[in-house]
Every structure is written in structure tokens, then in C-alpha cells.
Backbone as a chain_set.jsonl record, in Angstrom:
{"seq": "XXXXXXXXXXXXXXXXXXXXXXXXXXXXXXXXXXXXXXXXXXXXXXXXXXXXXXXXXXXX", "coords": {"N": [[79.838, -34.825, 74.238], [78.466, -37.525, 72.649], [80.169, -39.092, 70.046], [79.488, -40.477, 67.195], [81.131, -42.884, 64.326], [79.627, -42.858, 61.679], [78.346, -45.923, 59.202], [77.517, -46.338, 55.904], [74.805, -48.662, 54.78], [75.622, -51.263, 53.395], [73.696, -52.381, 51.846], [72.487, -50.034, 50.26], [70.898, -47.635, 48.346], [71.948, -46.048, 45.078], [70.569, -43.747, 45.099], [70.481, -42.854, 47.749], [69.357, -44.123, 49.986], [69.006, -45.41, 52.204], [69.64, -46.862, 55.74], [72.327, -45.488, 57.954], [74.657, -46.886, 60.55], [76.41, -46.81, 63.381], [79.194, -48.521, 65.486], [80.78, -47.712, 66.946], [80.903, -46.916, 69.62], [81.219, -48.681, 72.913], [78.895, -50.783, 74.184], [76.542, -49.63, 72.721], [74.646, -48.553, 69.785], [74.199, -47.198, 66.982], [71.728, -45.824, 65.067], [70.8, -44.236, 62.17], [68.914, -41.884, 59.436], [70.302, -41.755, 56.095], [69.787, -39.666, 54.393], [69.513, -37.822, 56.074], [71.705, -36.587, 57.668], [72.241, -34.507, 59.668], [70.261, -35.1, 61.295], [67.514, -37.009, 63.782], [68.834, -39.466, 65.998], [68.907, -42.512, 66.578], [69.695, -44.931, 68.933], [70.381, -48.101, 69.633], [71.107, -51.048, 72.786], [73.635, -53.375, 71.603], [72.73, -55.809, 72.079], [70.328, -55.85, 71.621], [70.417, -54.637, 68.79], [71.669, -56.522, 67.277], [69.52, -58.612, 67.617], [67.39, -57.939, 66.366], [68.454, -57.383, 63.549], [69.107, -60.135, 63.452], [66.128, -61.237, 62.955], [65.931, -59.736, 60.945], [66.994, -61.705, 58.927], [65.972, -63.615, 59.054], [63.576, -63.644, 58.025], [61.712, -64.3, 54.985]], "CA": [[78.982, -35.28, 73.148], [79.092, -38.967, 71.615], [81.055, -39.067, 68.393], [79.18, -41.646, 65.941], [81.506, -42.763, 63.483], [78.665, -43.833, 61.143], [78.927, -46.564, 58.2], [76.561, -46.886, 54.831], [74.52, -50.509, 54.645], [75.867, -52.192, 51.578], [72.469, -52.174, 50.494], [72.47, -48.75, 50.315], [71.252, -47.635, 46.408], [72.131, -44.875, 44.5], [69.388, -42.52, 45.853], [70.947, -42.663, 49.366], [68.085, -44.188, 50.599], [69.386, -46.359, 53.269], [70.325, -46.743, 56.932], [73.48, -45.666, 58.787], [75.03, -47.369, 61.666], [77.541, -46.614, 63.951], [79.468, -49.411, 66.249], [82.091, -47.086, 67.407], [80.998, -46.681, 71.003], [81.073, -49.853, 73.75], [77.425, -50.622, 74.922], [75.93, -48.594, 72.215], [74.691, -48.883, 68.048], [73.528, -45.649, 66.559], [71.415, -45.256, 63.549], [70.033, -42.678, 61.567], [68.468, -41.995, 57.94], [71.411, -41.128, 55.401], [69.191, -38.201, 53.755], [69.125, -36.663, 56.71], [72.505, -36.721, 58.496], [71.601, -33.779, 60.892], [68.619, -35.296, 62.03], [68.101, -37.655, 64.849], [69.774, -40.552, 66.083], [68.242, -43.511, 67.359], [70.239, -45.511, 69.688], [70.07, -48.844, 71.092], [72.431, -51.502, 72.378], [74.478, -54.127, 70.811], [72.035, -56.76, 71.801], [68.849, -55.507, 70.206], [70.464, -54.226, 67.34], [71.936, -58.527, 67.123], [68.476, -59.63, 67.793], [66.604, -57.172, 65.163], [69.23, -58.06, 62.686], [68.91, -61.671, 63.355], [64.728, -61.344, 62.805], [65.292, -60.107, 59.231], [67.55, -62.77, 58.188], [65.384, -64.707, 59.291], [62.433, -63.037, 56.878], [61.516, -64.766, 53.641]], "C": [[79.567, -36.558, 72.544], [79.501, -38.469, 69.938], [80.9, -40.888, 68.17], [80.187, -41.763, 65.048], [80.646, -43.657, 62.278], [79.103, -44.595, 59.883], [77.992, -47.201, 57.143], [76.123, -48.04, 54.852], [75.22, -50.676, 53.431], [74.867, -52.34, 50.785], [72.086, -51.0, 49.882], [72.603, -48.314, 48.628], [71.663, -45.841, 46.403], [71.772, -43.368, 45.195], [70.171, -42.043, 47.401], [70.115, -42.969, 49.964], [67.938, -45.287, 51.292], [69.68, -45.716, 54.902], [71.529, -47.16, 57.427], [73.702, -46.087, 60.157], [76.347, -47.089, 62.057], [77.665, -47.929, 65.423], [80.362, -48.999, 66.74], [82.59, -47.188, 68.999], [80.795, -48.113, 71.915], [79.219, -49.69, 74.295], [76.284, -50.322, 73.885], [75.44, -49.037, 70.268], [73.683, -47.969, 68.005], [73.22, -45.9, 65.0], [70.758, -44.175, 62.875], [70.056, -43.19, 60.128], [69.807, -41.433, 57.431], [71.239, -40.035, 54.499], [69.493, -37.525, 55.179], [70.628, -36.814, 57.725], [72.623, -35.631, 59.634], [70.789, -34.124, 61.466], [68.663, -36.366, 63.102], [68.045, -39.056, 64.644], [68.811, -41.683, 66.828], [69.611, -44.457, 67.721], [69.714, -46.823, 70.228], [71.009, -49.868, 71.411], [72.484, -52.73, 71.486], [73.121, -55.322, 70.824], [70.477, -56.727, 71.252], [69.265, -55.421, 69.006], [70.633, -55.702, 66.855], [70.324, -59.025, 66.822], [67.457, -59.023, 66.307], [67.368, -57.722, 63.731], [68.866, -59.754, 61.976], [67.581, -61.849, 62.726], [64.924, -61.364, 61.138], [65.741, -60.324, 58.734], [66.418, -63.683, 58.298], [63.64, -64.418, 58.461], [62.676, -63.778, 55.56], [61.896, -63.472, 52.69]], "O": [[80.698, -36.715, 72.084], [79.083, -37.685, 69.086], [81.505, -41.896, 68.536], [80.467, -40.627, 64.665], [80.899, -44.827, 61.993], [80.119, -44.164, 59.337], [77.635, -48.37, 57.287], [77.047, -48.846, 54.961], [75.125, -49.857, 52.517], [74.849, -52.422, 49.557], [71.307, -51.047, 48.93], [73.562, -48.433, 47.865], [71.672, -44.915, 47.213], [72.399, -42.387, 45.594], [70.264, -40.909, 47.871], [69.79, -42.108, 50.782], [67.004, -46.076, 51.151], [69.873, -44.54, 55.211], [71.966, -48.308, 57.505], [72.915, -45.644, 60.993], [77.302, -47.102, 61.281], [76.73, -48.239, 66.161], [81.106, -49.878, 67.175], [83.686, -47.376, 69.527], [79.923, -48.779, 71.357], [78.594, -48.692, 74.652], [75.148, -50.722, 74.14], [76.107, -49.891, 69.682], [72.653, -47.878, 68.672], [73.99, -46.092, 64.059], [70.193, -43.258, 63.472], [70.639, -44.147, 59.617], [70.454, -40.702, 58.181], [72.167, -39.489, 53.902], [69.76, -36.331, 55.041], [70.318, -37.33, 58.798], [73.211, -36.038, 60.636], [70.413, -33.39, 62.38], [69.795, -36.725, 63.427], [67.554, -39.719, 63.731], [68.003, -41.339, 67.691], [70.466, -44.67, 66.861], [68.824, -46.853, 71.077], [71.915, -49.945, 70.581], [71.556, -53.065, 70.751], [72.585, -55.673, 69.773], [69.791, -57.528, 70.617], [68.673, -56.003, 68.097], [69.795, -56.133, 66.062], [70.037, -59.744, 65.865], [66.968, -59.749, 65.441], [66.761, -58.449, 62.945], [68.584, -60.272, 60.895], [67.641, -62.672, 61.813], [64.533, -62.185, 60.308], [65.677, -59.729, 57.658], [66.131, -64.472, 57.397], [62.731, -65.243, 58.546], [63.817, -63.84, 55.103], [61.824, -63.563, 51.464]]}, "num_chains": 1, "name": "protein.A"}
């Protein structure tokens, strides 16, 4: 079994009402809701998660 070591956004308010990411594993970037830390994982790799990233900097 993969072992996420996941890590709060910084935007992440009070409520807990953000998304976790994990960069632990080679190849790999795992996120999930932070209400629900049993629940499931979405996965994809390094260079989507870069390119998605990149998009919503790039958002007004």
C-alpha cells in the first residue's frame, strides 16, 4: 500500500476546507479533501499536477 505523506495548502481556512497534497512518492502527487481524510485519493503525476497549478496562477 502507498504511504501518502499528505500536506495542508496554506490557503487552507479555519473550517478545514481545503485540499491536501502529497509529493512523497517519485512519479506520483496525491490529493484528497481534508474533511474527509478516509475518503478517496485522487492521483496524478508530477506533470499535470505542474501544469494545473501553473493554469491557476495564471487565473485573474
Amino acid at each position: 500500500m502507498k504511504m501518502f505523506l499528505f500536506v495542508k495548502s496554506s490557503y487552507s481556512t479555519l473550517e478545514e476546507d481545503c485540499v491536501e497534497v502529497a509529493r512523497n512518492l517519485p512519479r506520483t502527487v496525491a490529493l484528497r479533501d481534508s474533511k474527509r481524510p478516509r475518503g478517496p485519493v485522487v492521483t496524478v503525476t508530477p506533470a499535470a499536477w505542474t501544469a494545473f497549478t501553473a493554469d491557476l496562477r495564471r487565473q485573474p
